[in-house]
C-alpha positions, -999 to 999 in steps of 0.1 A, spaced: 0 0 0 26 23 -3 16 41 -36 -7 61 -11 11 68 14 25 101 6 -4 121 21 13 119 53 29 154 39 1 165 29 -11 161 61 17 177 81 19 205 50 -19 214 61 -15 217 96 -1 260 92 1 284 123 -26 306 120 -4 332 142 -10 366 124 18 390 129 27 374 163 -6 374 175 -33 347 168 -63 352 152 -85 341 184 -68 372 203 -80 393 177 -111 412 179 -138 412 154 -135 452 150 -96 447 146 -108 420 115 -128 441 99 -109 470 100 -77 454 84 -99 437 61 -122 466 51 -86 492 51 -106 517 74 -91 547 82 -90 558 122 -119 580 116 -141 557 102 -133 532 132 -143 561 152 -171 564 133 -182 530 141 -171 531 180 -195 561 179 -231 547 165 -218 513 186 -220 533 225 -248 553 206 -269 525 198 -257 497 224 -250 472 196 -220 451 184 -188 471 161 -201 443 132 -234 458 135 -225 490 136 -201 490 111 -228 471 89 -254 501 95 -227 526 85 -221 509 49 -184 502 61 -184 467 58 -210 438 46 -226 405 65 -198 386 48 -174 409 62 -190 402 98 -195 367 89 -156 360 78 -144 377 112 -163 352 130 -147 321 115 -115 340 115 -117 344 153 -134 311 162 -110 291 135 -146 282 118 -140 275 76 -164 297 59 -161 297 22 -149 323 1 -167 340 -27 -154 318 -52 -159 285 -32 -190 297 -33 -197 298 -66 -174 263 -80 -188 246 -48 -226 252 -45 -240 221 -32 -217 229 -1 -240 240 28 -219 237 55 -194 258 45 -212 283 18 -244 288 45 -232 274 76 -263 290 95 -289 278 70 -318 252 79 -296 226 55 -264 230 74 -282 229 107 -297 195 100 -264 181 90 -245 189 119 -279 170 140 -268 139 115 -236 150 129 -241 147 165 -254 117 157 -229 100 141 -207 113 163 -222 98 197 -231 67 179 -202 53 157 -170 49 177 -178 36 216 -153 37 243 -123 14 233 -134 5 202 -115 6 175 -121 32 145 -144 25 117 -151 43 83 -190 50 76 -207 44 43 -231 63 33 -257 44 13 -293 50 -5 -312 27 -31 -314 48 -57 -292 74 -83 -300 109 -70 -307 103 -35 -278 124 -23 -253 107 -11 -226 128 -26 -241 158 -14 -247 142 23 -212 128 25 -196 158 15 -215 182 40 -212 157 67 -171 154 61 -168 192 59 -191 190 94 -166 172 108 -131 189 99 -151 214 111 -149 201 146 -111 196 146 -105 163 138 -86 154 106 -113 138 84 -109 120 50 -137 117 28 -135 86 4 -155 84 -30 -161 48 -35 -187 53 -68 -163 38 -88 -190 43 -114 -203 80 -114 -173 98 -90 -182 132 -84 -167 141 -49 -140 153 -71 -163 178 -87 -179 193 -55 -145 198 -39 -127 208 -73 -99 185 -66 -83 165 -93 -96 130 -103 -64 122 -119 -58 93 -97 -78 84 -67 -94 50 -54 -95 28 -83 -58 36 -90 -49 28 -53 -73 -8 -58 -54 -15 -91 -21 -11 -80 -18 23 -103 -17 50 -81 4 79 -83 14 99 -55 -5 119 -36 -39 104 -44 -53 120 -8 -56 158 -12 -62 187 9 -93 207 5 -81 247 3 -99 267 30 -108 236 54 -80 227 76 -80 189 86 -103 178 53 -90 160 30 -105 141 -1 -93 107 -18 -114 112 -48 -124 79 -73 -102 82 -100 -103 67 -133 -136 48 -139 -129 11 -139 -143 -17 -159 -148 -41 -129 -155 -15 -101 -173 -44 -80 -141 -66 -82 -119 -43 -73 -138 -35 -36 -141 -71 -30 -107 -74 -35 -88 -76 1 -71 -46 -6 -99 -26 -2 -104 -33 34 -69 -35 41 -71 5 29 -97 10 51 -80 0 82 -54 15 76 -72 50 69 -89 50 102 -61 43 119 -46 76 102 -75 98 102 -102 103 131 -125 104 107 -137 86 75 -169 95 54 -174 72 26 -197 74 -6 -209 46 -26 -228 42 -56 -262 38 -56 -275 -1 -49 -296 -3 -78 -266 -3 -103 -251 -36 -79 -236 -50 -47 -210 -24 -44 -228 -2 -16 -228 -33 7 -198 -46 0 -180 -15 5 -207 -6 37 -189 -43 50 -153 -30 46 -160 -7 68 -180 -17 93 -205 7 98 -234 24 72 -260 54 75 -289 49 49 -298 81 30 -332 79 18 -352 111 -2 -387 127 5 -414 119 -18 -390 97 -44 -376 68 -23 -393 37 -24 -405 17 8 -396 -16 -12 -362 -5 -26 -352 4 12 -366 -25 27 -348 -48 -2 -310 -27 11 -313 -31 45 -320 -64 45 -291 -70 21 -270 -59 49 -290 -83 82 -265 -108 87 -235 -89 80 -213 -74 102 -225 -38 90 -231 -16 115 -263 10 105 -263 38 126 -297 46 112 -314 65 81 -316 101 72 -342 122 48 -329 143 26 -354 170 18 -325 193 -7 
C-alpha cells in the first residue's frame, strides 16, 4: 500500500500556524478583523465606535449600518476568530452544493451537523477501534454525494482530521464538489496504479482531505471485494479520526454493501417523496446478517 502513502505530507503541509503578525487570530477582535480587512481609516473606526456606544449594539453591527463593511465581512471575522472554515466567494460559486461551509447558518447546514451529532455519539464507543461510515441509498439521486460531502466538511469542522472517500467507482463526483483533481484516486490505489499523492487537501478547510475515485474502472465491483480494499480502510482510520465514505447507488449492484462491509459501519440516506419503501426495505436487508453496523437512516429534503 505504499503508492498512497505520501499524504502523510500532505497532512503535516496542512497543519499551518494561523499566528498573524505574532498574534493569533483568536486574540483578535472582530473590529480589529474588519478594520484590516475593510482598510478603514481611524476615523471611520471612530465612526463606528460612535453609532456602537450610541446604539448599544456590536462594532459588526454597527459597522454594517454605516455601509463600512457587509454581512460577509461580519461573517468571515467570526470564522476568523473562532477558526470556523467559511467559504470564500469563489468556493461559493465552484462549490454550491456545499451548505456547511457556503451557508453554515442555513436550515440545510443545521440538520447536518444534527446527522452530525449523531454519528458522532453513535459510531466509535469507548475502546473500540475506528471504523469508516458508508453512506448508502437505493437509488441514483438520493444524495449521497451531497450528504457525504456536508457531513465530512461538518466534521473537519470540529477539529479532527477527516478523510472523505469516494467509493462510486461508477459515477465519482466528490472530485467535482471539492474541485480536486480526479487524476488518480481510489480505483488507481485498488489496481495497484496509483500515483502519488492520491489524498488531497481541501483549500480553505483545515483537517479535510479528499481521496477522490479516480479513473472509472471496468470491474469497479471486483476491485472492492478485493482484500485490498479493506486492508485500505483499516489502515485509513487508523490515520485519520474520521472517515466518510460514498458509494454508488445499490440499484446499479452490490457495491454499496460490499463496501458498507469493509468498513464496518453504514448510514442509509433515503429522499422525501422519491424513495421507495420496497427498494429500502430490499437494502437493509441485504446488509442483516452482515457485520455492518447501520447507525440509522436520514431524509434528505435538498
Amino acid at each position: 500500500m505504499s503508492d498512497y502513502q505520501s499524504e502523510d505530507a500532505a497532512i503535516v503541509s496542512a497543519e499551518q500556524s494561523t499566528q498573524t503578525g505574532g498574534q493569533s487570530l483568536k486574540d483578535r477582535s472582530i473590529g480589529d478583523i474588519i478594520r484590516d480587512a475593510r482598510s478603514l481609516s481611524a476615523a471611520e473606526v471612530e465612526k463606528v465606535l460612535v453609532y456602537q456606544r450610541e446604539k448599544g449594539v456590536r462594532f459588526g453591527e454597527a459597522a454594517v449600518a454605516l455601509g463600512l463593511a457587509s454581512e460577509d465581512d461580519v461573517l468571515n471575522a467570526l470564522a476568523q476568530q473562532f477558526h470556523y472554515p467559511l467559504a470564500t466567494a469563489e468556493r461559493r460559486v465552484s462549490s454550491p452544493e456545499l451548505v456547511t461551509l457556503n451557508h453554515p447558518f442555513s436550515v440545510q447546514a443545521e440538520a447536518i451537523r444534527a446527522a452530525r451529532s449523531q454519528v458522532t455519539m453513535h459510531l466509535h464507543g469507548t475502546g473500540e477501534a475506528r471504523t469508516a461510515l458508508a453512506v448508502i441509498s437505493p437509488e441514483h439521486g438520493d444524495g449521497k454525494t451531497y450528504f457525504a460531502a456536508n457531513l465530512a466538511v461538518s466534521l473537519a469542522q470540529l477539529g479532527g482530521r477527516t478523510l472523505l472517500v469516494d467509493a462510486d467507482l461508477r459515477s465519482p463526483r466528490q472530485h467535482e464538489v471539492f474541485c480536486v483533481s480526479n487524476t488518480a484516486g481510489l480505483s488507481n490505489v485498488l489496481s495497484g496504479r496509483a500515483e502519488a499523492q492520491v489524498i488531497q487537501t481541501v483549500e480553505g478547510v483545515p483537517g479535510l482531505f479528499v481521496l477522490p475515485g479516480g479513473s472509472i474502472p471496468p470491474n469497479p465491483l471486483e476491485l472492492i471485494e478485493r482484500p485490498a480494499f479493506g486492508l485500505l480502510m483499516r489502515e485509513l482510520c487508523a490515520k485519520f479520526d474520521h472517515v466518510i465514505v460514498d458509494t454508488a447507488a445499490a440499484s446499479v449492484g452490490a457495491d454499496a454493501c460490499m463496501v458498507a462491509s469493509k468498513c464496518g459501519a453504514a448510514i442509509v440516506l433515503t429522499r422525501k417523496n422519491e424513495s421507495k419503501y420496497e427498494a429500502l426495505q430490499d437494502l437493509v436487508a441485504s446488509l442483516s446478517g452482515s457485520a455492518v453496523r447501520v447507525l440509522g437512516a436520514v431524509m434528505n429534503e435538498y
